[in-house]
N, C-alpha and C positions, 0 to 999 in steps of 0.2 A: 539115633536119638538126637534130641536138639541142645544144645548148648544153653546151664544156668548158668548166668554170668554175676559174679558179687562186684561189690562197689570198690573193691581192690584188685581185682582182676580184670584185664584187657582182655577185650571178647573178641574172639577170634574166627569164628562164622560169621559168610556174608550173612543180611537180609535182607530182603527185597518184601515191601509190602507192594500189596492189591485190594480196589475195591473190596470189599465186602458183599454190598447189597445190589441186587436189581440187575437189567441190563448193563450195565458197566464191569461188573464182574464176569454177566455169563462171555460176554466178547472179548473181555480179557484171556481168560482163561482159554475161549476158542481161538485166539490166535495165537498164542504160547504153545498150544497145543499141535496147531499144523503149523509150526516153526520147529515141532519133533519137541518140544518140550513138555512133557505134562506135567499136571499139580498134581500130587497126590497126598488126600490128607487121609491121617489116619484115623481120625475121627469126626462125621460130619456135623459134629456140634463145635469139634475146636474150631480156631479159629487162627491154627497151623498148622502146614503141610509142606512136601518136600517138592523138589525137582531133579528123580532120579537121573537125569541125564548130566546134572551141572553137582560136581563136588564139592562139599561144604558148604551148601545155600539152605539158608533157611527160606522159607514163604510166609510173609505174616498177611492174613486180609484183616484189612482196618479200614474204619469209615475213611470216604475218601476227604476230608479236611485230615484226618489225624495220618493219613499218609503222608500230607505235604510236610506237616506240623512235624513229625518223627523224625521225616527228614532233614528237615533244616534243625531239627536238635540232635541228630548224630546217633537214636536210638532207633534206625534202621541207616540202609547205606544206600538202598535202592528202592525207587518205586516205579510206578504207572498208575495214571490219575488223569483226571481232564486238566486243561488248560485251565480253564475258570477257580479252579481250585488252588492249583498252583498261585496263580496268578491275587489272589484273596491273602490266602495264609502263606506264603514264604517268607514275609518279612521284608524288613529293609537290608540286613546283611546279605553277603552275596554268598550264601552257603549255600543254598542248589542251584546245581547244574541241570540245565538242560542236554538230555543224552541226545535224544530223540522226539522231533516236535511236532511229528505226523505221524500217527499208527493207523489214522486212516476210517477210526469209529468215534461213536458217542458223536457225532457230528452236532451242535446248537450254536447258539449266541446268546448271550447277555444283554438285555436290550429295558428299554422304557415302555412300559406300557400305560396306556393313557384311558379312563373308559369310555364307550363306546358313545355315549351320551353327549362326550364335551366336544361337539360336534366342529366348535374354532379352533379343539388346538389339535395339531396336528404338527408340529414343530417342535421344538426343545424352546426355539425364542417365543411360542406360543405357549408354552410352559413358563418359562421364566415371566411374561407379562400378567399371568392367570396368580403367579404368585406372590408379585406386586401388589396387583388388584386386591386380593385376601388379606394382603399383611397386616391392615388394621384390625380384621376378624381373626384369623390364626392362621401360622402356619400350617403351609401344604405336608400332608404324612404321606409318608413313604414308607414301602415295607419292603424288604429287602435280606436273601441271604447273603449277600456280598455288604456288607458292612461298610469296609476300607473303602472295593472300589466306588460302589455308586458316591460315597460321600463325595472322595474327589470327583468324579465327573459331575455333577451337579453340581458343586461349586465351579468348577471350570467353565460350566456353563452359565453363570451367573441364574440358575433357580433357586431365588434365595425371598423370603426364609422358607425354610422346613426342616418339618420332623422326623429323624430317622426312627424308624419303629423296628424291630429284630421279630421273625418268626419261624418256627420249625419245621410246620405243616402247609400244605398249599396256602402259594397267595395269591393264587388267582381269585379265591373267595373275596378277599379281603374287603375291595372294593364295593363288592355288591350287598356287602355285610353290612358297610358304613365305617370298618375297623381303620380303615387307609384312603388316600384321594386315589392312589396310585402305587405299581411297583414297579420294583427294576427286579428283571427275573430271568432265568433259563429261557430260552424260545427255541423250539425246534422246527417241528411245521406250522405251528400260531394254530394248530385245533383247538388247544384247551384254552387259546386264549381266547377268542370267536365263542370257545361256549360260554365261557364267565363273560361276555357283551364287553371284552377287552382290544382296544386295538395298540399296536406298536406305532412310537413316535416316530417318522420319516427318518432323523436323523439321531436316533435315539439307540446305535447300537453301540455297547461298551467293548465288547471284544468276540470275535470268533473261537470257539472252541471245540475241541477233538483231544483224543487223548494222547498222553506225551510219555514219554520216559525222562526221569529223572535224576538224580544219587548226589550225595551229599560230599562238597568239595573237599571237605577236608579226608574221607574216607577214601575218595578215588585216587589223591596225593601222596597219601601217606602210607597205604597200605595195599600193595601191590595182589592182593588175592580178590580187590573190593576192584580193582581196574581190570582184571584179567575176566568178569563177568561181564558187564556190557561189551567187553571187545566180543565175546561168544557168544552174546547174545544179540548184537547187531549183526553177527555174518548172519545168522539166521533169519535174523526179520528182514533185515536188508534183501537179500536171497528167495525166500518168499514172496515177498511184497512186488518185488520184479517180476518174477515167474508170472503172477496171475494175472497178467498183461498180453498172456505169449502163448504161441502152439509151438508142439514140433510139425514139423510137414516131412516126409517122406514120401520120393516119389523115383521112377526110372528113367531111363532116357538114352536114347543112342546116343553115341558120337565117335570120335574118332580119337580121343585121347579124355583122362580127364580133364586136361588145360582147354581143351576144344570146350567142353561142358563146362567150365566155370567160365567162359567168355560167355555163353549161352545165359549161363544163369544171370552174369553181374549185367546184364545186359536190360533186363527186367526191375525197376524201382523197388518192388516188394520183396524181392529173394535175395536180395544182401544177406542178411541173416545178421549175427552179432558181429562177425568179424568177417564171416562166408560163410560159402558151403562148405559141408562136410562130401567128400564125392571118393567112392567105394567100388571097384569093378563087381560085375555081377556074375558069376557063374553060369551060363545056361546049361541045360541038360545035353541038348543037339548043337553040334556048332555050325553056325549060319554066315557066319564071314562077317558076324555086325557086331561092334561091342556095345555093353550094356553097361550103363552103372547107377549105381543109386545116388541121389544127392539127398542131404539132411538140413534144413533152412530151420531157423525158429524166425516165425512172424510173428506181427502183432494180431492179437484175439481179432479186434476190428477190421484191420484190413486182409481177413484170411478169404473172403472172397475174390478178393484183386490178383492176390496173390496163386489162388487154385487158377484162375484164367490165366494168369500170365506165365504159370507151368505147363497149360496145355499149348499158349502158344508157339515156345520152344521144343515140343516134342515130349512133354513129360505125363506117363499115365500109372496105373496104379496107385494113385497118392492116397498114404493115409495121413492121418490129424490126432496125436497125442496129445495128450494132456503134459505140461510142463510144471512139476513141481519146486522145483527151485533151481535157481538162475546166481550160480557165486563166479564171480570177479576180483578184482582187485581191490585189496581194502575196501569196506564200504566208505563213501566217502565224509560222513556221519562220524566215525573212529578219530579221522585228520582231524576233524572241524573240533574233536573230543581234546582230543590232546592239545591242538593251539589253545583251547579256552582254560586249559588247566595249566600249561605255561605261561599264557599273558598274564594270568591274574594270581 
C-alpha cells in the first residue's frame, strides 16, 4: 500500500511523478516499461501506481506543469516531464536537478509563430519593427503557455510593446479568431500550424525540447533511498537506449587458432565489436583436420550490412543477426555527471 504521510511525520517513500495525459504519458510508461520497469496501477481511475521492480517507490501521474512544480516544492523527489515544462515552472532556486536530459521522445520546440497573412515579417526584428509601428494603436498580444519564458525572449528581443495574454486550450485558433496578433507555442512538425494559416518566425525558436529526468536537490542529498533510484534507474535506461543501436552477429570461421581469427576479425573496420570478439571453438560431428570457431561481434544497426560483407570476406558463414536488448557498461556516465552536480552545489 502507499504511504499517508501527516505534517509531523517525514515521508519516507520515494516518489517519482509522470505525465498524466496524451502522448507523453503513453511513451513514458513504454519506455519504463522496456527498461524492465512497469507501472502498475491499481486502479485505472487513480491517479497512483507502483513499480514492482524498484522497492518503496511510489508513481504519481500529474499534469506535466505540476510534475516540475512538485518537484521543486519537495512533494515528490523524482519526475519525467518535457524540457519545456521544466524549463517554465522550476523557478529561480536551484532545487531541480537535471538527472537525465535526453530520453529521446516528445521531440518539439518552443517557437514564435507569425500569421500567415503578415507576409513582411518574417524575422523577430520584423516583429519588433511591426510593434513599433502599432504602438500608437495598441500593443501586439501574444498568447502563450509559457508565460515566464516567452516574456523574457521577447523582451530580449526588443518586441516591445505587447500583450501577454494566458490560454488553456489550442492557440493556434487564436490568431484567426482575432483573440491574439500572435503566439509562442509548442511546434513539432508545423501541420497544425500550416492549418491555422500560421507560420514560424526564421529566428524565432525559444528552446528544443524532449523529455528529461529530473528529482529534487534537496531529496537526492539528504536522503540516500531518494539517490539509490536514479542510480537504478539510469543503468536501465542508460543500457536500453544503447542496446537499440546494435545487433549481435554470430558467425563461423576457420582458422588455425582463436588469436589467428581475432587478427582476421580486428582486421575488418566493422567487427570490432565493443571491446572484441567474443571467439569460441566449434565442435564438429566428423573431424576434418580444420578448426572451427564461432565469433560474437555486436555492430551498429546501420552498418550491419558492411559488416555481413566483411565477415564473408574473412571466411565467415552461417551468420546470424539477434536482437540486442540491453547493453550495461561501466557506470552510466549520466550517474558521474549526477553526483558532481550535487557536490558542486
Amino acid at each position: 500500500m502507499f504511504e499517508t504521510v501527516s505534517s509531523e511525520s517525514p515521508r519516507t517513500v520515494v516518489r517519482l511523478a509522470l505525465p498524466s495525459k496524451g502522448r507523453m504519458e503513453d511513451e513514458t510508461v513504454e519506455l519504463l516499461e522496456n527498461c524492465g520497469l512497469s507501472v502498475k496501477k491499481f486502479n485505472p481511475r487513480q491517479y497512483i501506481a507502483r513499480i514492482p521492480e524498484i522497492d518503496n517507490l511510489e508513481v504519481w501521474f500529474q499534469r506535466s506543469a505540476d510534475v516540475v512544480r512538485k518537484v521543486r516544492d519537495g512533494d515528490v523527489d523524482l519526475g519525467i516531464v518535457g524540457y519545456d515544462k521544466m524549463a517554465e515552472y522550476r523557478g529561480e532556486a536551484n532545487s531541480v536537478v537535471i538527472i537525465h536530459e535526453a530520453l529521446g521522445y516528445s521531440h518539439c520546440h518552443l517557437a514564435v509563430a507569425v500569421p500567415e497573412e503578415w507576409e513582411s515579417i518574417n524575422s523577430l526584428a520584423d516583429l519588433a519593427r511591426l510593434a513599433r509601428e502599432r504602438r500608437a494603436e495598441r500593443p501586439l498580444r501574444v498568447v502563450s503557455k509559457y508565460p515566464r519564458l516567452a516574456e523574457g525572449f521577447l523582451t530580449r528581443h526588443g518586441i516591445e510593446p505587447y500583450r501577454l495574454l494566458h490560454a488553456d486550450g489550442a492557440l493556434e485558433a487564436a490568431p484567426l479568431m482575432g483573440t491574439a496578433d500572435f503566439i509562442v507555442d509548442l511546434v513539432s512538425s508545423g501541420t497544425t500550424l500550416r492549418e491555422n494559416r500560421l507560420k514560424a518566425v526564421a529566428d524565432g525558436k525559444l528552446l528544443d525540447s524532449q523529455a528529461i529526468f529530473i528529482g529534487n536537490r534537496s531529496a537526492l542529498t539528504t536522503r540516500p533511498e531518494v539517490l539509490a533510484i536514479p542510480h537504478e534507474m539510469l543503468e536501465r535506461i542508460e543500457a536500453y537506449r544503447r542496446a537499440q543501436d546494435h545487433l549481435s552477429v554470430i558467425a563461423n570461421m576457420r582458422g588455425e587458432s582463436p588469436e589467428a581469427v581475432a587478427r582476421k576479425v580486428f582486421s575488418q573496420p566493422e567487427l570490432g565489436g565493443l571491446q572484441g570478439p567474443t571467439i569460441s571453438k566449434v565442435y564438429v560431428r566428423e573431424e576434418t583436420g580444420t578448426n572451427w570457431y564461432a565469433i560474437s561481434v555486436v555492430v551498429r544497426k546501420d552498418r550491419l550490412h558492411q559488416a555481413i560483407e566483411q565477415l564473408r570476406q574473412i571466411g565467415g558463414s552461417g551468420v546470424l543477426v539477434l536482437p540486442v536488448n540491453y547493453i550495461f557498461e561501466e557506470e552510466p556516465l549520466r550517474w558521474q555527471r549526477l553526483l558532481e552536480t550535487l557536490k558542486s552545489d
